[in-house]
PLY file of the C-alpha trace (Angstrom):
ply
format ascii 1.0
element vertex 488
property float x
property float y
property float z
element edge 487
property int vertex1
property int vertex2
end_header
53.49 117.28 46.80
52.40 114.24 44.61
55.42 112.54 44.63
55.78 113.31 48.42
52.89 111.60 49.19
53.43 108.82 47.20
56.58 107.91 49.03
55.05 108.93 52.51
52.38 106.47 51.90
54.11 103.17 51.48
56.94 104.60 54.62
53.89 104.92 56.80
52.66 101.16 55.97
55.97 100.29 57.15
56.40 101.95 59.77
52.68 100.36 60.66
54.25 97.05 59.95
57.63 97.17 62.38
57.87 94.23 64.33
60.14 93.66 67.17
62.29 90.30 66.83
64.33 88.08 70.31
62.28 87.24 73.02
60.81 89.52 75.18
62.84 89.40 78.67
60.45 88.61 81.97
62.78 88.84 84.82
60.46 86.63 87.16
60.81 83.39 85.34
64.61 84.20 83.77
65.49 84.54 87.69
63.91 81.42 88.88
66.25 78.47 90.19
65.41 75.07 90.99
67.36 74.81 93.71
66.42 78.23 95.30
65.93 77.76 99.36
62.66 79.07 100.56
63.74 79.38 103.94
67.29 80.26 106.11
68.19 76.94 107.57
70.16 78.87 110.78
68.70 80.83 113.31
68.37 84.30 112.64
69.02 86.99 115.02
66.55 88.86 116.79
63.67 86.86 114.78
64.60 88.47 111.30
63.77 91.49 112.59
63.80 94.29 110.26
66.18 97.33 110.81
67.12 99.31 108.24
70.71 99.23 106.81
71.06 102.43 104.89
72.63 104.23 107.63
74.02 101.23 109.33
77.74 102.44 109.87
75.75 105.30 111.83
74.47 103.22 114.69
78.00 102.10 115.36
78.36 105.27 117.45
81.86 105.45 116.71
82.51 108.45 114.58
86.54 107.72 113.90
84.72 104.54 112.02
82.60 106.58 110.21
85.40 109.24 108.88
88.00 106.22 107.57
84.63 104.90 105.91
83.76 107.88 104.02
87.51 108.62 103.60
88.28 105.14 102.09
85.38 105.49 99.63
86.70 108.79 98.32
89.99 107.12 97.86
89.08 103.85 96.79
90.03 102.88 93.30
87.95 99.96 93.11
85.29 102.65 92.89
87.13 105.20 90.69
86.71 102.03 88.07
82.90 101.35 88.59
82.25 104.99 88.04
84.06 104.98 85.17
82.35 102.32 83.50
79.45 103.67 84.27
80.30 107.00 82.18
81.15 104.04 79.52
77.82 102.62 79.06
76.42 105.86 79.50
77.68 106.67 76.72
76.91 103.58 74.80
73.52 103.99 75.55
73.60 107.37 74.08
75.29 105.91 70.96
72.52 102.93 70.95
69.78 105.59 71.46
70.98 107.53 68.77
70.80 104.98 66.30
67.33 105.07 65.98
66.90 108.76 65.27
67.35 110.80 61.91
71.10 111.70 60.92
71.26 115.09 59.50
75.12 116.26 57.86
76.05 119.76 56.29
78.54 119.59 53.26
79.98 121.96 51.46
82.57 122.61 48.23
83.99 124.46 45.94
85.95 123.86 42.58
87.10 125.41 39.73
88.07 123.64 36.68
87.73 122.81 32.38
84.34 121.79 31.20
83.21 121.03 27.49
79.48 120.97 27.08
79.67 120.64 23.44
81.09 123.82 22.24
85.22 124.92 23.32
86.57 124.07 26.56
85.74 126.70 29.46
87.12 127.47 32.48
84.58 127.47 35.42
83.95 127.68 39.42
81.35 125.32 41.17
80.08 125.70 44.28
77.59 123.36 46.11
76.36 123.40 49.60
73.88 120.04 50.66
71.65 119.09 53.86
71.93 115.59 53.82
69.49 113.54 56.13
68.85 110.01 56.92
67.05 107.53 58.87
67.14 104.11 59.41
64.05 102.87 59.70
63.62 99.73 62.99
61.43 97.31 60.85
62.57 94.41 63.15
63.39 96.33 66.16
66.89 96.21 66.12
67.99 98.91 67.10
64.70 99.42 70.41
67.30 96.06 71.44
69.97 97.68 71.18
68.80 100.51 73.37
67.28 98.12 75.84
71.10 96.39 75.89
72.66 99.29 76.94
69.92 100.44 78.94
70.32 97.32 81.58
74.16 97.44 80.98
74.48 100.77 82.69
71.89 99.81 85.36
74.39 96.74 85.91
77.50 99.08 86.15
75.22 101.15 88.83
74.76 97.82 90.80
78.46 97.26 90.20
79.47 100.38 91.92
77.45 99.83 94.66
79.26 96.48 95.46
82.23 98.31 95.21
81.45 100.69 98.07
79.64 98.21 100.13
83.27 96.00 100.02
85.21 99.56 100.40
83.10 100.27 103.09
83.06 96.74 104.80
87.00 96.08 104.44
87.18 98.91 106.45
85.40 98.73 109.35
87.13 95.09 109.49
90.11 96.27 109.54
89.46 99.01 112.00
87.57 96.27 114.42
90.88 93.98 114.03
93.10 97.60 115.27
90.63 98.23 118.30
90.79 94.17 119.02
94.34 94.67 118.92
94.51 97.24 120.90
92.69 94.73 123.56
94.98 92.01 123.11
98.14 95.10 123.18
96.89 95.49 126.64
96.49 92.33 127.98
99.76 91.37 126.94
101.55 94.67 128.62
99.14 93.99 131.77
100.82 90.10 131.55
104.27 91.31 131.18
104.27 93.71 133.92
102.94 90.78 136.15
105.20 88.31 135.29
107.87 90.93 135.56
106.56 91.98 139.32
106.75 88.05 139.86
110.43 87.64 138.91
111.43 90.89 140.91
109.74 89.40 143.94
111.41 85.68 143.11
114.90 87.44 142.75
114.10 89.51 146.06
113.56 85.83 148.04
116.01 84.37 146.00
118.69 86.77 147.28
117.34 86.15 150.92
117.74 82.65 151.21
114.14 81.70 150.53
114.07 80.52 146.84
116.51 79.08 144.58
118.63 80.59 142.12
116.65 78.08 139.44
113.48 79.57 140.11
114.34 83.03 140.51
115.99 82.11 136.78
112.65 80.83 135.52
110.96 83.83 136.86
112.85 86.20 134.57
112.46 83.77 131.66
109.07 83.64 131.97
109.30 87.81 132.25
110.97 88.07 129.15
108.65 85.65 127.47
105.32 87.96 128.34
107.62 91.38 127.08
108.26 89.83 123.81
104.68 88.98 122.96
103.94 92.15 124.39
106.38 93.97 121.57
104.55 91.12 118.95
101.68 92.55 119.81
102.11 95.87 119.57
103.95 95.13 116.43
100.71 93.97 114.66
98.68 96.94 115.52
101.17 98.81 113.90
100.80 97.00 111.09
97.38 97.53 110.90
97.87 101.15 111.00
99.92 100.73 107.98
97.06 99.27 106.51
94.58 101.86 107.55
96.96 104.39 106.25
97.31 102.30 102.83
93.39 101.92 102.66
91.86 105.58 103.57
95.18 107.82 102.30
95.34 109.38 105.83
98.97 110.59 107.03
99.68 108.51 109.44
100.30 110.98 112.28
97.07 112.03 111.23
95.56 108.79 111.83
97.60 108.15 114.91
95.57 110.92 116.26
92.39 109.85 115.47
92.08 106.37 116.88
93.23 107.84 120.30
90.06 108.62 119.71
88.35 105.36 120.94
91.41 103.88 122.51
91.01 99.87 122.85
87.00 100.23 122.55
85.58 97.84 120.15
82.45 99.18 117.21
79.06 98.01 118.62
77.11 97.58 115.72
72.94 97.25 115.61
71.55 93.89 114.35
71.56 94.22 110.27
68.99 92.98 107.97
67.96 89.37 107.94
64.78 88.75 106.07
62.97 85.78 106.43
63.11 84.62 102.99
65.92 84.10 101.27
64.45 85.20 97.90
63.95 88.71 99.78
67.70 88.97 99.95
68.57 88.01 96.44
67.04 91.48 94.98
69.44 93.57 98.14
72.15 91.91 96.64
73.87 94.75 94.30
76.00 91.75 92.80
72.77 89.49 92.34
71.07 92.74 91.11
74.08 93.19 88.47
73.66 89.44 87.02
70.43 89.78 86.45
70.78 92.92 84.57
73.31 91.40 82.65
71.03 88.58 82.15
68.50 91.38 80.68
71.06 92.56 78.02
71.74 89.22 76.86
68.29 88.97 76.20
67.80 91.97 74.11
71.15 91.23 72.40
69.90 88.03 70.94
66.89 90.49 69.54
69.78 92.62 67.87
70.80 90.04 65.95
68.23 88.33 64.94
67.09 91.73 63.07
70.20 91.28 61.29
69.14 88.64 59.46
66.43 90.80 57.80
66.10 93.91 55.35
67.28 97.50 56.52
65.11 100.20 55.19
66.64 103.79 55.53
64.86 106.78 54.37
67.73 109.35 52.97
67.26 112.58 51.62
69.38 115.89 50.55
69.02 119.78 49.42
71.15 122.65 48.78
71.90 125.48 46.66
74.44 124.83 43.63
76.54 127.41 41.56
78.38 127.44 38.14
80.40 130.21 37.18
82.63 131.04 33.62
83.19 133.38 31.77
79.93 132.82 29.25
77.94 133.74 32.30
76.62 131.70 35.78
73.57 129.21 36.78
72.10 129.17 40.08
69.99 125.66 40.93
68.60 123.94 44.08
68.81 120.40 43.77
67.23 118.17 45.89
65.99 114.24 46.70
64.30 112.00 48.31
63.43 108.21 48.98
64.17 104.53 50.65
66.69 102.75 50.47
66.59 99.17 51.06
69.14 96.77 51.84
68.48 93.22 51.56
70.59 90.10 53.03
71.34 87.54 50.38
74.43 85.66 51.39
77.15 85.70 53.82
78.36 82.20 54.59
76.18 81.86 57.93
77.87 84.48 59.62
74.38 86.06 61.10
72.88 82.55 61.91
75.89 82.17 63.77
75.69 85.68 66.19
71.99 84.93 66.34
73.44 81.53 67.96
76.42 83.34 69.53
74.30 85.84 71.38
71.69 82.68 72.54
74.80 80.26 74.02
75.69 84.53 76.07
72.44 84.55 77.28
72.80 81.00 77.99
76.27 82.01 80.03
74.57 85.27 81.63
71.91 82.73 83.22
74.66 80.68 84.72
76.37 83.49 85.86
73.09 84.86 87.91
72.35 81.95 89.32
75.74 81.20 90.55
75.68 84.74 92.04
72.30 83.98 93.41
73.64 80.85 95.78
76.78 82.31 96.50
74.48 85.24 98.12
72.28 82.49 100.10
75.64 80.96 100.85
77.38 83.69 102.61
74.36 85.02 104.19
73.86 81.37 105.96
78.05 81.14 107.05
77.54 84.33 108.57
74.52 83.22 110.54
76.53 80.56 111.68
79.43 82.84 112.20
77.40 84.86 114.55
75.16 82.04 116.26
78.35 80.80 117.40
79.96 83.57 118.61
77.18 84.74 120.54
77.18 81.77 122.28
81.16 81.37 122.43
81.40 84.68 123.95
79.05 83.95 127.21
80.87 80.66 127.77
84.22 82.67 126.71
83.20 85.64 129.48
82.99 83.07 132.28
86.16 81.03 131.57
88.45 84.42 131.68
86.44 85.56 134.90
87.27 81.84 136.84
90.88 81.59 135.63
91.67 85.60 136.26
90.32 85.11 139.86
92.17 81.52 140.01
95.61 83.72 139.05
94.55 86.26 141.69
94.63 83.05 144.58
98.11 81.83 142.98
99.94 84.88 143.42
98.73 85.07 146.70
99.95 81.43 147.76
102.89 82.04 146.19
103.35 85.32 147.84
103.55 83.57 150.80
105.33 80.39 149.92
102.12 78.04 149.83
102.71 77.40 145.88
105.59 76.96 143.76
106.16 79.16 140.74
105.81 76.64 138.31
101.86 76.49 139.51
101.81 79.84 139.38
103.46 80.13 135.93
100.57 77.18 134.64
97.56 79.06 136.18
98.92 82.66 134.66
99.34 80.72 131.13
95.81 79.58 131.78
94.37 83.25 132.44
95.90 84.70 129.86
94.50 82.49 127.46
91.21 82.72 128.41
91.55 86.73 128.45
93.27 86.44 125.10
90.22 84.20 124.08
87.12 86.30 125.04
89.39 89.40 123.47
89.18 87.23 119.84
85.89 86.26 120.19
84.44 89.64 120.65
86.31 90.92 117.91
85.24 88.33 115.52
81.37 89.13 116.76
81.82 92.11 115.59
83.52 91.12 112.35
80.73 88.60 111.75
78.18 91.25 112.17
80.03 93.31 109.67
80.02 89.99 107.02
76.35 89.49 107.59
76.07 93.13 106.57
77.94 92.48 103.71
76.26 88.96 103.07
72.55 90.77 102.86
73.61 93.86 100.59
75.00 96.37 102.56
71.63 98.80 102.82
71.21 98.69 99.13
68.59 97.70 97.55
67.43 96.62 94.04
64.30 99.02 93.99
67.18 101.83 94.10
68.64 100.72 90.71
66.16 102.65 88.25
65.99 105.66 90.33
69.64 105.71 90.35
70.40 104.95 87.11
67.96 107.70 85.75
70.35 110.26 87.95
73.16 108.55 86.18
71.75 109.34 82.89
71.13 112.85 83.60
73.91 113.87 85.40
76.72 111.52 85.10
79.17 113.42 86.97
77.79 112.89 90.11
79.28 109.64 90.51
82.54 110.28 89.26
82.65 113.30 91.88
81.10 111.57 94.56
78.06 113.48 94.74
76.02 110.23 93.62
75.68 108.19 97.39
0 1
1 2
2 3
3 4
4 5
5 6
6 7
7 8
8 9
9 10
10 11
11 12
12 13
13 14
14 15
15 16
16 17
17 18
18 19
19 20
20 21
21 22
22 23
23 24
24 25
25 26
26 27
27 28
28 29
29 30
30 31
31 32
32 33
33 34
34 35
35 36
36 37
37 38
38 39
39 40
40 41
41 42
42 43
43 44
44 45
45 46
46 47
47 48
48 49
49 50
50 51
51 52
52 53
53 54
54 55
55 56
56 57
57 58
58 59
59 60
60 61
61 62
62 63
63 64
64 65
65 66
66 67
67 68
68 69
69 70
70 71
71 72
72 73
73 74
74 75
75 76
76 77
77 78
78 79
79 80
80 81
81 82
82 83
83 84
84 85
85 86
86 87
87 88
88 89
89 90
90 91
91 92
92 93
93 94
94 95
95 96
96 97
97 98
98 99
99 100
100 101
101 102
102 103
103 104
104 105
105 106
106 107
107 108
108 109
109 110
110 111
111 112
112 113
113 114
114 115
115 116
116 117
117 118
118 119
119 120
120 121
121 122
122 123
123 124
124 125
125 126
126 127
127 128
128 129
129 130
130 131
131 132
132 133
133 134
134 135
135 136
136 137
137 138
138 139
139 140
140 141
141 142
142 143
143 144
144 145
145 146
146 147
147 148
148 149
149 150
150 151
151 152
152 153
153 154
154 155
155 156
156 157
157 158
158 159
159 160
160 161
161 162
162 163
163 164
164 165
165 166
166 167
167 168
168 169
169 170
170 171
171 172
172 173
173 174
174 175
175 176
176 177
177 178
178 179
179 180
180 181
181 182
182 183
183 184
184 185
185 186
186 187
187 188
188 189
189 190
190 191
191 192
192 193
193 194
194 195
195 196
196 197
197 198
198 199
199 200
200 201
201 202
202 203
203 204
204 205
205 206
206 207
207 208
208 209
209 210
210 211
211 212
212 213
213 214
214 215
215 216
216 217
217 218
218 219
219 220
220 221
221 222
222 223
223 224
224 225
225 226
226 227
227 228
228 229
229 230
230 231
231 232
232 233
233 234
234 235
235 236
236 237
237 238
238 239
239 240
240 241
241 242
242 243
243 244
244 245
245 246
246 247
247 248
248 249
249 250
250 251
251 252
252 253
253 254
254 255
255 256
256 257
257 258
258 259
259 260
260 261
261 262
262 263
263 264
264 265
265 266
266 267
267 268
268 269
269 270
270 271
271 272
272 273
273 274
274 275
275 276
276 277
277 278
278 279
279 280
280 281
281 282
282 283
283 284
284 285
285 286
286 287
287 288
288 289
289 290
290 291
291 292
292 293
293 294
294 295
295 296
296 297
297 298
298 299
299 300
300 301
301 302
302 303
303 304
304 305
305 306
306 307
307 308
308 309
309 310
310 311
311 312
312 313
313 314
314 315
315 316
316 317
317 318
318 319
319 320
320 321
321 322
322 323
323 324
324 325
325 326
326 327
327 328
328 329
329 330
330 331
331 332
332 333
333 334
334 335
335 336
336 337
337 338
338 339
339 340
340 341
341 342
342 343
343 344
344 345
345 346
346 347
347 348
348 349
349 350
350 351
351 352
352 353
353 354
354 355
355 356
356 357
357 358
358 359
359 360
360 361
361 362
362 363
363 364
364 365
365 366
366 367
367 368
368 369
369 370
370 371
371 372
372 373
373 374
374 375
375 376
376 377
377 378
378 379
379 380
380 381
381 382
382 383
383 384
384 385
385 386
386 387
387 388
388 389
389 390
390 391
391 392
392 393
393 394
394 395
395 396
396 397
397 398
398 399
399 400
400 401
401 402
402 403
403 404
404 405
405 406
406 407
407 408
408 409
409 410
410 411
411 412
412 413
413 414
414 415
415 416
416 417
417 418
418 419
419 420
420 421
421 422
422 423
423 424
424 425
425 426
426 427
427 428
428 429
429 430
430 431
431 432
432 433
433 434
434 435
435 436
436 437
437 438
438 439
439 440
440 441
441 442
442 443
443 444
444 445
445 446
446 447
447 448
448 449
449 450
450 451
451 452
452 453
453 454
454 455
455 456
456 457
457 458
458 459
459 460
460 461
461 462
462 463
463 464
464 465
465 466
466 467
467 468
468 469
469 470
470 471
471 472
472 473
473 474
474 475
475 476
476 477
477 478
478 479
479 480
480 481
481 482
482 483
483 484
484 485
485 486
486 487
């Protein structure tokens, strides 16, 4: 017990002692940017009201978008990844965690073999069985860095999968609005073609009577077989985009087929996302932003981890076990056993610490690049896609009047040249005209609702930062969950 106590004594000083070496990370002032806007500089819609974005896709009303959502994000590799990674630095924050704790081995052998103690040579067996045990000891706090590393490495690779289904999620429900605008334009080019082609039946009917001239009855049926091949075009690229649905969600596509008969030629109408009134609110909904600046975190820490490097490593190791020797002269039982520190103490190595102490400072240097260049991209695409939508909003009033004047201008050219007031060249002009405009409002709807879904995107897709730790913690006890989907 004496010599117990004596080396208990001087361990407990030390451990009295520890310091913790790198700076201490503070997220407020590592996050702050010159530059950083405090307000939006484009009108925001509805006033910046708030609505909540967590069950956004819901409020679409349009379940068919809501299945190739969920289905895409089951299939979506760009997800299978993130969880993956996730599972990595889960379990490199196991490994980091583990450093700090006592190491306990079982050994074990047997031998038999000569021995001269003094006297003839004897044959013997030895057998020895040992606990062994040992603990590093974090006098500089090395290894709590280490652990706080990993720790906001995993949170980052939470974040990271949470972009990842946000962009799953978003890709599709633009490429399902682009099918259903399709679908619009699809129709408006088969109602064009079946009017141009009711034109040229009536111009070869007159034609054939006397009462119009083999030229125009000739440029009627040109200008029908114009509006059936960009009807085919068009019906062309929705099929295409059914490919791509197909491609994206892993749907058969008869399956599919099926399922946006669904909503046939009805565009998503989506509820008014997110737009807070400062900017700064929207960098922490960012999962991206939220990502950097955990990776900013773990830069931090890692420039702790090496600068404990630089400085003695105390370990406390210890062993027992039973040991057996066995001849012919007779056998000895023993238990052997020890104790104590074990110090190691950094004389020379040709800078290389000093240099990953430096290393790891120039990272952290990189890591606050990186956030900040994150953090204006965010403020960046959030303001386009204010613009975006302020000016599709207006386009699509002006847009709604312009197809309504030239589709009731059409409707008085067919009539006049119904009855011979108008030639079919003014007709042909005024039905280019309509059709354009149609084709136009058709577009800009479409893009309204693709701008909403950007602006979704742009402000963090209903995730946000105050999420991560709760999150991560269900990572770190059940990691499965997100590699089975459970985790939403």
């Amino acid at each position: 017990m004496t010599y117990l106590r004596i080396l208990v004594a001087p361990l407990a000083l030390l451990l009295s002692a520890c310091i913790t070496l790198g700076p201490d990370y503070d997220r407020q002032q590592s996050t702050q940017w010159e530059t950083e806007p405090k307000v939006w500089q484009e009108p925001l819609p509805h006033e910046g009201e708030q609505v909540t974005l967590v069950s956004w896709w819901a409020q679409f009303n349009d379940p068919v978008l809501i299945e190739l959502v969920e289905q895409s994000q089951k299939q979506s590799n760009s997800m299978a990844q993130a969880a993956l990674r996730i599972a990595q630095s889960r379990a490199l924050l196991i490994t980091a965690d583990g450093a700090a704790l006592p190491v306990l081995n079982a050994t074990g052998g047997i031998s038999r073999g000569t021995y001269q103690l003094g006297g003839p040579v004897i044959v013997a067996t030895t057998a020895q069985a040992q606990l062994q045990a040992g603990w590093e000891i974090d006098l500089f706090g090395g290894l709590a860095r280490g652990s706080e590393a990993a720790r906001a490495r995993l949170a980052a690779q939470v974040a990271n999968w949470h972009e990842a289904r946000i962009s799953v999620a978003a890709d599709t429900a633009s490429l399902y609005t682009n099918f259903r605008g399709c679908e619009q334009l699809s129709q408006l080019a088969r109602a064009d073609a079946q009017s141009r082609a009711q034109t040229a039946r009536l111009t070869q009917e007159l034609a054939q009577t006397g009462f119009q001239s083999p030229a125009v009855a000739a440029l009627a049926r040109a200008s029908a077989a114009e509006g059936q091949s960009r009807a085919v075009a068009q019906r062309a690229e929705c099929d295409l985009l059914i490919k791509a649905l197909v491609a994206l969600t892993a749907i058969p596509e008869p399956e599919l087929r099926s399922q946006l008969v669904k909503g046939t030629r009805v565009l998503p109408k989506p509820a008014m996302p997110i737009v807070n009134r400062i900017p700064a609110q929207v960098l922490v909904q960012r999962p991206d932003v939220a990502a950097a600046e955990r990776e900013l975190a773990a830069a931090s820490a890692d420039i702790g981890v090496r600068e404990a490097e630089r400085f003695p490593r105390l370990s406390l190791l210890g062993n027992i076990g039973p040991l057996s020797f066995e001849s012919a002269a007779g056998s000895i039982s023993a238990t052997s056993w020890s104790i104590g520190p074990s110090l190691s103490l950094p004389i020379f190595d040709g800078g290389r610490r000093a240099a990953n102490v430096e290393t790891a400072k120039i990272a952290y240097e990189v890591a606050a690049t990186h956030y900040r260049t994150q953090a204006r991209r965010a403020v960046k695409e959030v303001e386009e896609a204010l613009v975006r939508l302020d000016s599709l909003n207006q386009r699509e009033s002006e847009s709604l009047k312009a197809s309504q004047g030239y589709r009731e201008s059409l409707q008085a050219a067919q009539d006049r040249y119904k009855f011979g007031l108008s030639s079919i060249l003014d007709l042909e002009e005024t039905r280019r005209l309509s059709v354009n405009a149609d084709n136009i409002l058709a577009i800009v709807r479409r893009e309204r609702v693709s701008a909403y879904i950007a602006l979704y995107r742009a402000v963090g897709g209903g995730w946000e930062a105050r999420d991560l730790a709760s999150v991560t913690r269900a990572v770190q006890q059940n990691p499965s969950d997100i590699l089975t989907g459970k985790l939403q």
